[in-house]
C-alpha positions as CSV (number, residue, x, y, z in Angstrom):
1,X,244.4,-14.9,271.6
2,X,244.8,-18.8,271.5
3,X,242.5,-19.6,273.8
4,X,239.7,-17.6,271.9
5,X,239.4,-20.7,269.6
6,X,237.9,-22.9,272.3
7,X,235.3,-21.0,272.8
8,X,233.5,-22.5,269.7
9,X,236.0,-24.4,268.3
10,X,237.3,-22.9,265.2
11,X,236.4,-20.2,263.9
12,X,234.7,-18.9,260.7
13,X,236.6,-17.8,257.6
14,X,238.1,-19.5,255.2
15,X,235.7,-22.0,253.2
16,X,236.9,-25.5,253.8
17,X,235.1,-28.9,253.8
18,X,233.6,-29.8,257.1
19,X,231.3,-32.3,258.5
20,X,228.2,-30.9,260.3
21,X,225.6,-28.5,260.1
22,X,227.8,-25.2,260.0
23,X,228.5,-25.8,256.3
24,X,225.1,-25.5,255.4
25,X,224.4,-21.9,256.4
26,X,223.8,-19.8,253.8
27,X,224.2,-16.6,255.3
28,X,227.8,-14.9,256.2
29,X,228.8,-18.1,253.6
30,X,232.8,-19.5,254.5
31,X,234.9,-16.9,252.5
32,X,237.9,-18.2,250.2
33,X,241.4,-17.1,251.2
34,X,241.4,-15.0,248.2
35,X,238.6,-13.4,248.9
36,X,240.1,-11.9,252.4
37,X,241.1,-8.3,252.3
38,X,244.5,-7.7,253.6
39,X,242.5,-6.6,257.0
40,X,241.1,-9.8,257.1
41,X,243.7,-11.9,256.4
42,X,245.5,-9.9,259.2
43,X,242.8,-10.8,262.0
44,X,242.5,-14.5,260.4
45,X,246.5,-15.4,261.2
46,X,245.5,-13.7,264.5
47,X,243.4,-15.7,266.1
48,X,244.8,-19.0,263.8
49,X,247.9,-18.8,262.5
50,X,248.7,-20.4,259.7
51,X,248.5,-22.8,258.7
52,X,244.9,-23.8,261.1
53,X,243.8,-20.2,259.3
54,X,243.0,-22.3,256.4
55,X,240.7,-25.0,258.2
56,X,238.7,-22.0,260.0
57,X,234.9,-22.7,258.8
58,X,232.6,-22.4,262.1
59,X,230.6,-19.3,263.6
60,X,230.4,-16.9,264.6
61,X,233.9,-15.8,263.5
62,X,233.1,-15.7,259.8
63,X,230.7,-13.3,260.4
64,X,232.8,-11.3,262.5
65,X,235.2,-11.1,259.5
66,X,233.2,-9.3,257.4
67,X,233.3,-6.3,259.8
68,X,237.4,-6.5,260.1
69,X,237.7,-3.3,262.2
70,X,235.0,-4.7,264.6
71,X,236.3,-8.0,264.5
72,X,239.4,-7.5,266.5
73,X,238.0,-5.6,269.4
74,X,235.4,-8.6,269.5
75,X,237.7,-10.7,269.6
76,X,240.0,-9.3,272.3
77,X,236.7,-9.0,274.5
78,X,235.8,-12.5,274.0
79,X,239.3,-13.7,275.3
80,X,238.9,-11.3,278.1
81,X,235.4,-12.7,279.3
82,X,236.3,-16.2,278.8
83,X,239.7,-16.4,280.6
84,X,240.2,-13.5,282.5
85,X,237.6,-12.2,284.3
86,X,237.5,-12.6,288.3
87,X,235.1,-16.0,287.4
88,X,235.6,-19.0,287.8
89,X,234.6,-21.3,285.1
90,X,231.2,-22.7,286.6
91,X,230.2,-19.5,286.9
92,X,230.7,-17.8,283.5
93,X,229.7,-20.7,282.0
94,X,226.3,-20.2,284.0
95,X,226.1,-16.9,282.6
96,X,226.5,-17.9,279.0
97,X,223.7,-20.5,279.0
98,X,221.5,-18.1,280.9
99,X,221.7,-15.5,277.8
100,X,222.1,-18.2,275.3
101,X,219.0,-19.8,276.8
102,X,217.0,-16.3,276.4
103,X,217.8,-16.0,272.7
104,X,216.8,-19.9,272.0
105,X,220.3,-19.7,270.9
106,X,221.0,-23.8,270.3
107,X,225.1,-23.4,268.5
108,X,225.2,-21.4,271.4
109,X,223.9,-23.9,274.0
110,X,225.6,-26.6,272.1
111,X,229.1,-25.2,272.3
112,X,228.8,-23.9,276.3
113,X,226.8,-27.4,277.7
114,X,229.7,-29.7,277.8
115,X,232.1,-26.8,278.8
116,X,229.6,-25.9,281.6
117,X,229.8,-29.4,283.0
118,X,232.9,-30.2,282.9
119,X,233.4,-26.8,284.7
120,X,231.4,-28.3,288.2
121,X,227.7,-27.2,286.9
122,X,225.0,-29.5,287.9
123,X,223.1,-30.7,285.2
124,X,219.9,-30.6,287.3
125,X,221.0,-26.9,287.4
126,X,221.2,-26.8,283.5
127,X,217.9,-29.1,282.5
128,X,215.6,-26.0,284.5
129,X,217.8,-23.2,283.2
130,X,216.4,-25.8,279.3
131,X,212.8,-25.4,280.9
132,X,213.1,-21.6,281.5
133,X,212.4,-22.7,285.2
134,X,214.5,-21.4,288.3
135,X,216.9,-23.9,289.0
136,X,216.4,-25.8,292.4
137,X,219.2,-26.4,294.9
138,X,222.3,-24.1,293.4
139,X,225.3,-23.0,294.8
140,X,224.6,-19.7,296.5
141,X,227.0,-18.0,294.0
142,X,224.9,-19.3,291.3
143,X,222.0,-18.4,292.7
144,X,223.2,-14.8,293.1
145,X,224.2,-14.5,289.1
146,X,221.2,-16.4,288.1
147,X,219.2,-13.7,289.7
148,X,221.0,-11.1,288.7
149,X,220.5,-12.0,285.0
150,X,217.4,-12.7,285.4
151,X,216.4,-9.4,287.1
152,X,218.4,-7.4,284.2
153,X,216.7,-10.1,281.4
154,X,213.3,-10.3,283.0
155,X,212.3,-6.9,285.1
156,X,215.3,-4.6,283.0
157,X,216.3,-3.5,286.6
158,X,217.7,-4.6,289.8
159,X,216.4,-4.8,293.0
160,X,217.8,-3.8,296.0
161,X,217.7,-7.5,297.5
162,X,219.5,-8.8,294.0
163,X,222.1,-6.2,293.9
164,X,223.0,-6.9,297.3
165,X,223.3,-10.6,297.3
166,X,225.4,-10.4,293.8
167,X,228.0,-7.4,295.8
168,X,228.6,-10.0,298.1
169,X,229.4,-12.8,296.5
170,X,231.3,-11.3,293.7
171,X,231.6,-7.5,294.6
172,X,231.3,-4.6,292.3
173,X,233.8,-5.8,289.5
174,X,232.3,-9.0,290.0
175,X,229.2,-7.6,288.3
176,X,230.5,-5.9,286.0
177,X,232.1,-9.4,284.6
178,X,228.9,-10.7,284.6
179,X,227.5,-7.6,282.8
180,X,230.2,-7.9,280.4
181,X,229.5,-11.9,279.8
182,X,225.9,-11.4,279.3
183,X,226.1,-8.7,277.1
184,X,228.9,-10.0,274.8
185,X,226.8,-13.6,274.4
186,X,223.6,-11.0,273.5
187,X,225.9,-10.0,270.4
188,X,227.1,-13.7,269.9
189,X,223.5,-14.9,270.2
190,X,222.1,-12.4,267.8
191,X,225.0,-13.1,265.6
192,X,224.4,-16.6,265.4
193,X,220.9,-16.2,265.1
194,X,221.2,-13.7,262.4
195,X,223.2,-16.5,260.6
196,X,220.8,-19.4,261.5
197,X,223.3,-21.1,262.5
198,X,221.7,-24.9,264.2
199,X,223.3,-27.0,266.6
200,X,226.3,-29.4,264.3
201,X,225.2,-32.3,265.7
202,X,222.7,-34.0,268.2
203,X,225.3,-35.0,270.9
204,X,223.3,-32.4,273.1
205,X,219.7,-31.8,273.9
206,X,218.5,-28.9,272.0
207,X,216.8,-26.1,274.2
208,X,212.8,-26.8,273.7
209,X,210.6,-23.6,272.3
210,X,209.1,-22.0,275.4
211,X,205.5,-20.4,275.6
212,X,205.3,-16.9,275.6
């Protein structure tokens, strides 16, 4: 479980000081260390042990505490889709801005961006995929998981023509990763946006509003 923690940084439990917009959300509040359950506790020294459980203060993890029999399956899933699928990094990146992108998720977009380029994405790739546009000039295994989401996101099913292109390049538990990323970042997105949880800071372009 240590890598789950670079996923969003920190995450969310314990109420402690921090600079940035996370301390401001209201809702699924930063909860005291004596105000963890012994299940809680138990999942917090999990995924930080002490003593960085006691600096833990970012989403979405403190709302995933409240819930602490959820919490540990979510957590397990998260490091699955994140390190271990058969992705490369470029490529589930791309996923995770595609959904984070269709929920106007921004702490979602803000945590992904830089992890997205420094992964190999092109951030001609990533301005369009901003604009809700189709980006121009990908990879033609981007290509095949952008239109794969977007079929699934867009239409609710796949076409012959999509399916086929996405079997190729990534075969048949190759989609299913992507399934899996997609989905899992719906939760995160609605999580986040449940908590109106904002960008922490400006050091990336927030994703505009589009027009329905």
């Amino acid at each position: 479980m240590k890598h789950l923690l670079a996923a969003f940084g920190l995450a969310a439990l314990v109420a402690m000081p921090q600079a940035g917009r996370a301390e401001d959300i209201t809702r699924f509040a930063p909860l005291k260390a004596d105000e963890l359950t012994p299940a809680q506790k138990a999942w917090a020294e999990m995924i930080a042990p002490p003593p960085r459980n006691a600096k833990i203060t970012n989403p979405p993890y403190r709302a995933y505490v409240r819930n602490p029999d959820l919490a540990p399956r979510l957590s397990a899933l998260s490091d699955y889709l994140r390190w271990h699928t058969s992705l490369p990094p470029r490529l589930s990146e791309l996923a995770i801005l595609i959904t984070a992108r269709q929920w106007t998720a921004q702490y979602e977009w803000f945590a992904h961006y830089p992890l997205a380029l420094k992964a190999g994405l092109d951030p001609a790739v990533l301005s369009a995929i901003s604009a809700g546009k189709r980006p121009e000039n990908m990879k033609d295994d981007e290509a095949a998981l952008y239109d794969l989401a977007m079929a699934l996101y867009r239409d609710k099913q796949v076409p012959d023509a999509v399916y086929g292109a996405a079997r190729e390049k990534f075969g048949e538990r190759g989609i299913m990763d992507i399934i899996g990323i997609i989905g899992y970042y719906d939760l995160v997105s609605m999580t986040l946006i449940t908590m109106q949880a904002g960008a922490p800071n400006d050091s990336v372009a927030p994703l505009p509003a589009l027009s329905k």
